[in-house]
N, C-alpha and C positions, 0 to 999 in steps of 0.2 A: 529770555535773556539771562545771562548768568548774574548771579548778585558780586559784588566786588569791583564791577568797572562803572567808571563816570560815563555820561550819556556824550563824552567827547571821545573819550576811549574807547566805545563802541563806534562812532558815526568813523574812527581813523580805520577801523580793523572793518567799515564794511568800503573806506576807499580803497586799501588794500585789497580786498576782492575782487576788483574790478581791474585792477593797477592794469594789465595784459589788453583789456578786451574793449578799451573806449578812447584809447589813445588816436590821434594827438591830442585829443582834449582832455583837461587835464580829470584826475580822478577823485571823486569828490565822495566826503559820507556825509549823513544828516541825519540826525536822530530827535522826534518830535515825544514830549514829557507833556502828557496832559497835566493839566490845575493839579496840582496836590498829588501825583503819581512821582514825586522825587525817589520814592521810596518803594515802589512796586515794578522794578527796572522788567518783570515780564509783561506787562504793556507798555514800553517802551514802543516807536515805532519808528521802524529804522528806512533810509533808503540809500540806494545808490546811482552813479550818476548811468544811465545806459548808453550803448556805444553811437557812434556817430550818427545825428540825426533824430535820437531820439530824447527823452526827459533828464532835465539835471538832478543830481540826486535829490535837492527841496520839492521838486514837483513831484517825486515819485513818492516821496514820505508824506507828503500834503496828500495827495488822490488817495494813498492806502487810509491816511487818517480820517478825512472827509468831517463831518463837524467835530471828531476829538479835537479836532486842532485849534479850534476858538479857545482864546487865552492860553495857551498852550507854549510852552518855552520851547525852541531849536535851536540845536546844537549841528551847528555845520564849520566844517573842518575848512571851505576856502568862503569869501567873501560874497553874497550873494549876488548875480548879476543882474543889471541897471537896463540892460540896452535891447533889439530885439533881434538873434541872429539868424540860425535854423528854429529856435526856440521862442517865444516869445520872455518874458526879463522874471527874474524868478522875485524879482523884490514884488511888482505887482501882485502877483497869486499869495505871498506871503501876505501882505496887508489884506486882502480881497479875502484868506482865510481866517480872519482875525489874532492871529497869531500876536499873542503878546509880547515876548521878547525873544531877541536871536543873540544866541551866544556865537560869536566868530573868531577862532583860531587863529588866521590870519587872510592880511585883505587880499586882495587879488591884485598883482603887480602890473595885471592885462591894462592896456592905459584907457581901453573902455570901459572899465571900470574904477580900480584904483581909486574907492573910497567914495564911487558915486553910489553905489549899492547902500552901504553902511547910511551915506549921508539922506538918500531915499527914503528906509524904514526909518531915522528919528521925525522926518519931517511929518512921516506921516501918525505919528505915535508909537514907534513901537521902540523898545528899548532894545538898545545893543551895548554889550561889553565884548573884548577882544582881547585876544590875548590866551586864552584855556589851551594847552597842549602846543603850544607855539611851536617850539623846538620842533617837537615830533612831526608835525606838519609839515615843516619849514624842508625837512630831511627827506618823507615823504614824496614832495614834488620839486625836490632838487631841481629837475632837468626842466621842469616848466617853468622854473620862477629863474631859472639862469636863460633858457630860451627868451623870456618877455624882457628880461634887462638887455640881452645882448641881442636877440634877433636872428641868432645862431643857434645850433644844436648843438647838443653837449657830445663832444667827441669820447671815443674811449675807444683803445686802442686794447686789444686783449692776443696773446700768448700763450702756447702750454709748451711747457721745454723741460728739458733734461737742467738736473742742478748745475750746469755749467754752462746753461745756455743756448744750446743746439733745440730747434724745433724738429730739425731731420740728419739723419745718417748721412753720410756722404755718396750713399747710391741714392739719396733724394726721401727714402723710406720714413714715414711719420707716424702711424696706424699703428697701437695708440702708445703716444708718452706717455699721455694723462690717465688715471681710473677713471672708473665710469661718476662717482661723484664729485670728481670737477667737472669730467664733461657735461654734467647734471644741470650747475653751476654757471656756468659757460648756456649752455642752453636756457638758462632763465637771464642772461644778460640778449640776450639775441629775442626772447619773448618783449623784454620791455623796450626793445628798442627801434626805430622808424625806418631803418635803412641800416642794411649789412653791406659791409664795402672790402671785396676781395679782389686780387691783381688777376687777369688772364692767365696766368702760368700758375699759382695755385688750382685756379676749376683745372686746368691741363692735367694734372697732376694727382689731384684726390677727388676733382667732383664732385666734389659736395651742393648736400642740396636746399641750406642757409634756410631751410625752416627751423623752427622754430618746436622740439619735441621733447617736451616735460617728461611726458609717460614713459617715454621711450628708456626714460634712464631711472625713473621712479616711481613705478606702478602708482601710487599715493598722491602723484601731484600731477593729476588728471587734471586740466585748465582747460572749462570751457569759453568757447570764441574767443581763443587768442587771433589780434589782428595783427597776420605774419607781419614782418618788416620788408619793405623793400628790398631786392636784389640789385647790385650792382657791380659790376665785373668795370674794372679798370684795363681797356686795354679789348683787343678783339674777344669774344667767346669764342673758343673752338669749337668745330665744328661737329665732334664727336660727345662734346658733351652732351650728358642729361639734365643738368640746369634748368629748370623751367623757371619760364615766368620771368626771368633776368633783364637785364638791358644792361647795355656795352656804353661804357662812358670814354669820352678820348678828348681829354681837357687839361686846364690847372685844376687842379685839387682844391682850390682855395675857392675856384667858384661854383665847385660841385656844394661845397661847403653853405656857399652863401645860397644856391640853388635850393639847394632841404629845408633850411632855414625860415627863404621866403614859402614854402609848399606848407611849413608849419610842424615843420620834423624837429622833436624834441630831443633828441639822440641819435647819433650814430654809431656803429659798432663795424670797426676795423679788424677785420679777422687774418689781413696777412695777404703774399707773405713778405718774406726778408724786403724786397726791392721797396711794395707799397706801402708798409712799416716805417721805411727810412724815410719815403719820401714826405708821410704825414708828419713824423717828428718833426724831417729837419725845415718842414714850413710851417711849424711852432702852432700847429693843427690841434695838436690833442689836449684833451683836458685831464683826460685821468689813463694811469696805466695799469691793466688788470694782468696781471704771470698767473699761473698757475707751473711753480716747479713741479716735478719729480724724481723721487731718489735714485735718479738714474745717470751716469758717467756717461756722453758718448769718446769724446774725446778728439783730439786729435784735427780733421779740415770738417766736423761737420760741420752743418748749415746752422748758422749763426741767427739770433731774432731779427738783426737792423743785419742788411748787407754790405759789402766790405772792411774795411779797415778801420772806419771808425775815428776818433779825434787822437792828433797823432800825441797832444799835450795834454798831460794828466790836468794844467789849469785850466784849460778850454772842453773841460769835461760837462754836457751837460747835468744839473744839480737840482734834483726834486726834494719833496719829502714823504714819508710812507703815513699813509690816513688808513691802513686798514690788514691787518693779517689774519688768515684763518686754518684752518689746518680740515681739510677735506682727504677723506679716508687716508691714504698714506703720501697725497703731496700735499703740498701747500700754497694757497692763494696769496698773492702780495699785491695792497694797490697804492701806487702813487698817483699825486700832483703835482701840479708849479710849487715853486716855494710861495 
């Protein structure tokens, strides 16, 4: 371990590892501090949570520790769970290791647990404080702790267009607005998310094939066992497409929404185009908007990001605010939300 991070800033950077590869549950780190090793962070023992079905990050730092972890402080980044699901409850094997105190980030919003964990390990002697790295945490599993309050997946609706707007030329052509790192960019929005949702007339058109490819754009950010997102086409697949793996939805929107939601889909990512765009705005669908401009003019009737016309009064304009800008090789990223 490198010397200079607290054993919560190590158990966040090893949920971050995992962020891609264990979803929809959420991603969790834990870092177990034998007696008197506050100060020797390379016996540190870290875990993370594994993908569906298998150990949460506490079980996997306990079994590597084995007796180091009597009196032994952890440090885990969400609230340890009470109940018994594909797993058995991670608060038992904490106490069962003798584990002296659990430092917790923050608690877990799941209503199966929600404070029954925390309340668990005092009952049974072990000391808990809350609170370490909160923020970061909080930021971290954004779309899980908005998923367990609402019950919904966190929309996001994402763009790449020319600085005036246009996603495609007027003879339909799109290949590529963007450079390869926002595509980069854009394909890690698509990694961390549970469901890709594009209109029939986009696959008609570019066939895309809504995996999910790090490498492809950044030799460096090689991600093993990303679990793809779901595909879903709005509308018939053509028949000509290569698409795999896809399914054809033909519904309201609102209870494809509430369908992901109940499955346990923590995100969903709207890739277009113009028609399926408008139709998430304008049913006040999306949660955040991700553009990626580029210095590029088309001008003139191209293909616009929302289709047609638009609101005809500048006061009836819909009205966000911007939470994020970045500058990716020569465009640039911009994300909004609600006010």
């Amino acid at each position: 371990m490198l010397k200079g991070f607290t054993p919560m800033e190590i158990a966040l950077s090893a949920a971050k590892s995992v962020r891609y590869s264990v979803k929809p549950n959420p991603w969790v780190g834990a870092v177990i501090v034998e007696d008197g090793a506050m100060s020797h962070p390379e016996s540190w023992i870290v875990g993370s949570t594994e993908p569906v079905g298998g150990n949460h990050a506490e079980i996997v730092a306990l079994k590597r520790a084995g007796n180091r972890a009597k009196k032994s402080t952890m440090y885990v980044t969400l609230e340890p769970c009470s109940h018994t699901g594909k797993t058995g409850p991670c608060v038992q094997a904490i106490v069962d290791a003798g584990v002296k105190k659990v430092v917790v980030s923050i608690k877990d919003p799941d209503k199966k647990v929600n404070g029954k964990g925390i309340k668990f390990l005092r009952e049974h002697g072990v000391q808990v404080e809350i609170g370490d790295e909160a923020r970061k945490t909080k930021a971290l599993l954004d779309t899980y702790i908005h998923h367990r309050a609402t019950g919904k997946p966190y929309v996001i609706l994402k763009f790449g267009a020319s600085i005036d707007g246009k996603i495609a030329a007027i003879d339909g052509s799109s290949k590529w607005i963007t450079g390869t790192e926002a595509r980069f960019d854009a394909h890690v929005l698509r990694a961390a998310s549970d469901a890709v949702v594009v209109g029939s007339h986009t696959v008609e058109i570019d066939d895309p094939s809504l995996d999910a490819r790090l490498g492809e754009f950044n030799p460096l950010a090689k991600v093993e066992g990303i679990v793809q997102p779901e595909k879903i086409v709005v509308g018939k697949i053509p028949s000509k497409s290569k698409l795999s793996g896809a399914r054809s939805y033909v519904g309201d929107l609102k209870d494809l929404v509430t369908e992901l939601g109940d499955k346990g889909a923590l995100q969903i990512l709207v890739e277009g185009g113009a028609d399926i765009a408008k139709q998430f705005h304008e049913a006040k669908l999306v949660d955040k908007y991700v553009f990626y401009f580029a210095p590029k003019i088309v001008g003139g009737e191209g293909l616009s990001m929302f289709s047609d016309h638009g609101t005809s009064n500048i006061g009836d304009v819909w009205t966000g605010k911007f939470v994020n800008y970045k500058k990716l090789g020569n465009d640039i990223k911009i994300e909004l939300t609600k006010k």
